[in-house]
VOGU-3710 file (C-alpha; in Angstrom, 3 decimals, decimal comma):
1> xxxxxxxxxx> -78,462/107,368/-199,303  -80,038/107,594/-195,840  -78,949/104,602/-194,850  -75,466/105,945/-195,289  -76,279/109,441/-193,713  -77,366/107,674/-191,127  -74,411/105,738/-190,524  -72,405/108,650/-190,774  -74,590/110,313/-188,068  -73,852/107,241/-185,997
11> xxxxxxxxxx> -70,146/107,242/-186,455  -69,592/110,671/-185,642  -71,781/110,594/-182,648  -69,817/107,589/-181,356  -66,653/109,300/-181,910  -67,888/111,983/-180,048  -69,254/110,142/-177,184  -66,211/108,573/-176,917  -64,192/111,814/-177,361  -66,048/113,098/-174,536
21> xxxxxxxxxx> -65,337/110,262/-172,292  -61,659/110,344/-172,873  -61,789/113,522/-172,369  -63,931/113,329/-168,877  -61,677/110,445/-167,989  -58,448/112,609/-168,448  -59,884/115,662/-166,466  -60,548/113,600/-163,392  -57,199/112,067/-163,380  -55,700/115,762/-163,805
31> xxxxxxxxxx> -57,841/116,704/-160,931  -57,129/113,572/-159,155  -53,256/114,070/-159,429  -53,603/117,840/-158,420  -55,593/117,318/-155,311  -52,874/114,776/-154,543  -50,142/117,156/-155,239  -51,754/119,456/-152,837  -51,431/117,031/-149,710  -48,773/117,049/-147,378
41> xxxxxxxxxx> -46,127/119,281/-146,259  -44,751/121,916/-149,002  -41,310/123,158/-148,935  -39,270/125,734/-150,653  -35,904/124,752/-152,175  -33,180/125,948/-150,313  -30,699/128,691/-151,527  -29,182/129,799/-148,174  -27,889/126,334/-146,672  -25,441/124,143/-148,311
51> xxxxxxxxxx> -27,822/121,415/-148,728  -27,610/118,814/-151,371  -30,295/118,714/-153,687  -30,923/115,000/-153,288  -31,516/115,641/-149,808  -33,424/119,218/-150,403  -37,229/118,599/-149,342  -39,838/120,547/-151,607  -43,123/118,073/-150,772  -43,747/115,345/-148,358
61> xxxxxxxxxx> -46,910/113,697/-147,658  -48,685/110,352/-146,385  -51,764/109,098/-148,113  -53,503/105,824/-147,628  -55,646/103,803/-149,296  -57,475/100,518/-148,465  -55,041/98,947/-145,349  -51,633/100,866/-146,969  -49,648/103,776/-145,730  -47,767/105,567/-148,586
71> xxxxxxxxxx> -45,262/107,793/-147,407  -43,652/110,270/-149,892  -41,272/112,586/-150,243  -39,822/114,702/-152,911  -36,925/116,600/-153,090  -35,251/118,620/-155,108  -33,197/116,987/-157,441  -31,960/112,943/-157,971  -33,681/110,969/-154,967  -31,143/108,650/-153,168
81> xxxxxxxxxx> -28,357/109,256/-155,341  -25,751/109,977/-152,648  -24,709/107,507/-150,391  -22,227/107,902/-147,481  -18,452/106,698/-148,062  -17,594/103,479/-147,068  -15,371/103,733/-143,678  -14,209/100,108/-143,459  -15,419/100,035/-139,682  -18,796/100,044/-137,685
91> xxxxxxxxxx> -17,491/102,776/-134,945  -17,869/105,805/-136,287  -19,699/104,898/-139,490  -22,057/106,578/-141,182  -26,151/106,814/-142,218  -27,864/108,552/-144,361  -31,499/108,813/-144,125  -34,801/110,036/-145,661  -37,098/110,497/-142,079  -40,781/110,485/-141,802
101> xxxxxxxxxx> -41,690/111,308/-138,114  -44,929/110,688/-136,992  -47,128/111,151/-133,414  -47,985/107,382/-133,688  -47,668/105,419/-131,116  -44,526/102,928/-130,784  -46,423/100,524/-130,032  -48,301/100,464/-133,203  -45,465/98,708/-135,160  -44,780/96,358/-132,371
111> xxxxxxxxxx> -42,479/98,576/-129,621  -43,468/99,385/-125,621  -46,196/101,815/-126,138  -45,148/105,481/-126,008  -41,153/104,840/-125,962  -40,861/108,227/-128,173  -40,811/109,607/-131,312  -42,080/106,681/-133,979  -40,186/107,475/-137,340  -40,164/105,500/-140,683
121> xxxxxxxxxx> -36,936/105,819/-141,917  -35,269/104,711/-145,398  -31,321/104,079/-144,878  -27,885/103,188/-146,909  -25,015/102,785/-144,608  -21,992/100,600/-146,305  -20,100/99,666/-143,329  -22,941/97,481/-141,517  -26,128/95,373/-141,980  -29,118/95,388/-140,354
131> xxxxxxxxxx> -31,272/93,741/-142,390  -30,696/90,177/-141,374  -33,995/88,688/-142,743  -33,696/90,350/-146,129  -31,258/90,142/-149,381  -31,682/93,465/-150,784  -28,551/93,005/-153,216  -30,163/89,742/-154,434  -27,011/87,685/-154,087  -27,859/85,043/-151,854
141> xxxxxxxxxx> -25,942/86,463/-148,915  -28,160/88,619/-146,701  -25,286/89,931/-144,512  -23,771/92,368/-146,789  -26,148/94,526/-148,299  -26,503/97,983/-146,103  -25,414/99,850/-148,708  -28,868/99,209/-150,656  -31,860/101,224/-149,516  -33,912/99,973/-147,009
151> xxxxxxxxxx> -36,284/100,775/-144,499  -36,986/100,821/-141,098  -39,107/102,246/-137,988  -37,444/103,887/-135,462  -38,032/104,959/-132,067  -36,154/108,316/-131,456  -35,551/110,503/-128,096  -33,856/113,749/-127,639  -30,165/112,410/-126,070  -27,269/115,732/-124,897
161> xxxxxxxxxx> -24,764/112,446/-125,712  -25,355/112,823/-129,145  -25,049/116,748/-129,171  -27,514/119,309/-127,372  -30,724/119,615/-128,756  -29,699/116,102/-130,735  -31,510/113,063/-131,307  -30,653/109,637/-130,893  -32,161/106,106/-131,760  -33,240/104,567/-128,077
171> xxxxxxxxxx> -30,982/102,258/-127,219  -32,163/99,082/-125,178  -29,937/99,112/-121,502  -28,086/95,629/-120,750  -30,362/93,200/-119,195  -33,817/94,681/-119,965  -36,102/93,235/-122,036  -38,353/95,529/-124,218  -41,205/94,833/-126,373  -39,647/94,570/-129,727
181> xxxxxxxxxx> -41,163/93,749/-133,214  -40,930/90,326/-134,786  -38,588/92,071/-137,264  -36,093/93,464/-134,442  -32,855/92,974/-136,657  -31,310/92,231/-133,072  -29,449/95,685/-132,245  -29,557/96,546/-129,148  -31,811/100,018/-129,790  -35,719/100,168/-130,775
191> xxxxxxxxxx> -34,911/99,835/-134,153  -36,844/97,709/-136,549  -36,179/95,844/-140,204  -39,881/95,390/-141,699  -38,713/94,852/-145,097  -41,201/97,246/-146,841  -38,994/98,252/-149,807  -38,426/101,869/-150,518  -38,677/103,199/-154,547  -37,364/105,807/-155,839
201> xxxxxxxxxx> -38,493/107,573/-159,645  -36,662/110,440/-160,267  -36,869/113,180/-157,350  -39,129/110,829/-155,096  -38,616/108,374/-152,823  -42,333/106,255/-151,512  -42,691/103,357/-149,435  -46,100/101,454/-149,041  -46,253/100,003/-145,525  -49,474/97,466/-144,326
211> xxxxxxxxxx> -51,202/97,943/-141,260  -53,858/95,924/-139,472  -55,572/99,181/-138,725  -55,154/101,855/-141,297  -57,364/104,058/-138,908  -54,693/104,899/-136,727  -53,409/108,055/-139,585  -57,035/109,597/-138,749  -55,590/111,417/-136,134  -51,813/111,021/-137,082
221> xxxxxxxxxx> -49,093/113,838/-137,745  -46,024/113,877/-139,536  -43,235/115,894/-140,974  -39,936/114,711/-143,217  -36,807/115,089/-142,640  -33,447/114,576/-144,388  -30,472/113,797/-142,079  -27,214/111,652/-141,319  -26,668/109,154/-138,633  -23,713/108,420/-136,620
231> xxxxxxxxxx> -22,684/105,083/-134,978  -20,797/105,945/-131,700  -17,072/105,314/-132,064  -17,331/103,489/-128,502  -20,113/100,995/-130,455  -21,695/101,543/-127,417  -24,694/103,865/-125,601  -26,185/105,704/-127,652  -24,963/103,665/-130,516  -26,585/105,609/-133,084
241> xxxxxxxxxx> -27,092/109,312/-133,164  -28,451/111,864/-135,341  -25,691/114,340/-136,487  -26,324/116,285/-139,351  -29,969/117,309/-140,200  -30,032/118,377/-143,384  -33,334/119,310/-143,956  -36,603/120,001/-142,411  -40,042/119,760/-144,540  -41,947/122,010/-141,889
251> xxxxxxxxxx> -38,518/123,827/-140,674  -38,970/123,025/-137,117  -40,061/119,668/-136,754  -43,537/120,713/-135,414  -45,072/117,759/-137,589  -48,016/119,532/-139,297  -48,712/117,404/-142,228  -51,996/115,182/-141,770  -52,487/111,733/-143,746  -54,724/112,185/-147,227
261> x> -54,692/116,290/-146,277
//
């Protein structure tokens, strides 16, 4: 009989323990995930623009961990469901982005140092591919795929061509020779194809990007932004222009987020 009380004593104090532990366990990954959440740049959805909610930014942050960059951004509803329409031409076509400008320097990912504003940027664009080393579509032809989601880094500049107050991707004049990333799909604007796939789960969209030195986001500032691109109908300077921002995470680009803050 006290064997058995005793081995019930055991039992349930086991079951507790464990109970507790599960219990601990769950907490800090509730606490983990809600200090997460709290990073970044928090938006309100938008009621007084006509903004679609796939490209409607609520939260957008950059965390890191170990040597890898994860850039996030949520918006409001359906994460890279709309695409732009196919045109059937490269003048004239069109991009649509999710945009994570930074204040690192260009020449962090491989650029002259200090060309401008250093943005990761995940793209569709059906009418063109600049991807060349990559087969997103997984069809054994790497040339027609632009209509898949990819990323890239690029180096933007405030250009009155592409509209006043409008940005443009800096293009690289005839006969100069830039420092250019091994990945430069071979357009010429300081533009790069890394390959670092984007995912999307829902209303998110992350991509994890290496870096030889993950210090660099220590004193690095960011912001998101939601926007379509334009290629000039000339094909020619600037060939690609931002035309339509859709949507700000800090409202006026003043890139206040802070990596793992």
């Amino acid at each position: 009989m006290k064997i058995q009380n005793f081995l019930t004593a055991s039992t349930l104090t086991t079951a507790t323990m464990a109970t507790a532990t599960l219990t601990a366990a769950m907490l800090a990954s509730s606490a983990s995930l809600a200090e997460s959440h709290n990073h970044g740049i928090h938006s309100k959805p938008n009621t007084s623009q006509n903004i679609e909610s796939t490209f409607d930014i609520i939260h957008t942050k950059i965390t890191t961990q170990n040597n890898i960059a994860t850039f996030h951004m949520a918006v409001a509803s359906q994460a890279g469901t709309s695409k732009p329409s196919a045109s059937g031409k490269l003048a004239g076509s069109s991009v649509y982005s999710y945009v994570w400008p930074t204040s690192l320097d260009s020449a962090t990912v491989g650029f002259e140092s200090n060309a401008g504003i250093l943005a990761l940027a995940v793209t569709a664009h059906p009418d063109f591919d600049d991807t060349p080393l990559y087969d997103e579509n997984s069809d054994n032809n790497p040339g027609n795929d632009g209509d898949i989601w990819h990323s890239h880094w690029v180096v933007l500049q405030p250009n009155e061509q592409c509209g006043k107050g409008a940005l443009g991707v800096v293009d690289i004049p005839e006969g100069t020779t830039p420092k250019l990333p091994k990945t430069w799909p071979g357009l010429p604007i300081l533009l790069d194809s890394p390959g670092w796939d984007p995912v999307f789960i829902g209303d998110t969209v992350e991509v994890n990007v290496a870096f030889d030195d993950i210090t660099v986001f220590e004193k690095t500032s960011f912001d998101g932004v939601t926007a379509g691109l334009r290629v000039n109908q000339s094909v020619h300077a600037p060939l690609l222009c931002v035309v339509n921002v859709m949507d700000v995470a800090s409202g006026d680009l003043s890139l206040p987020g802070k990596a793992n803050q």
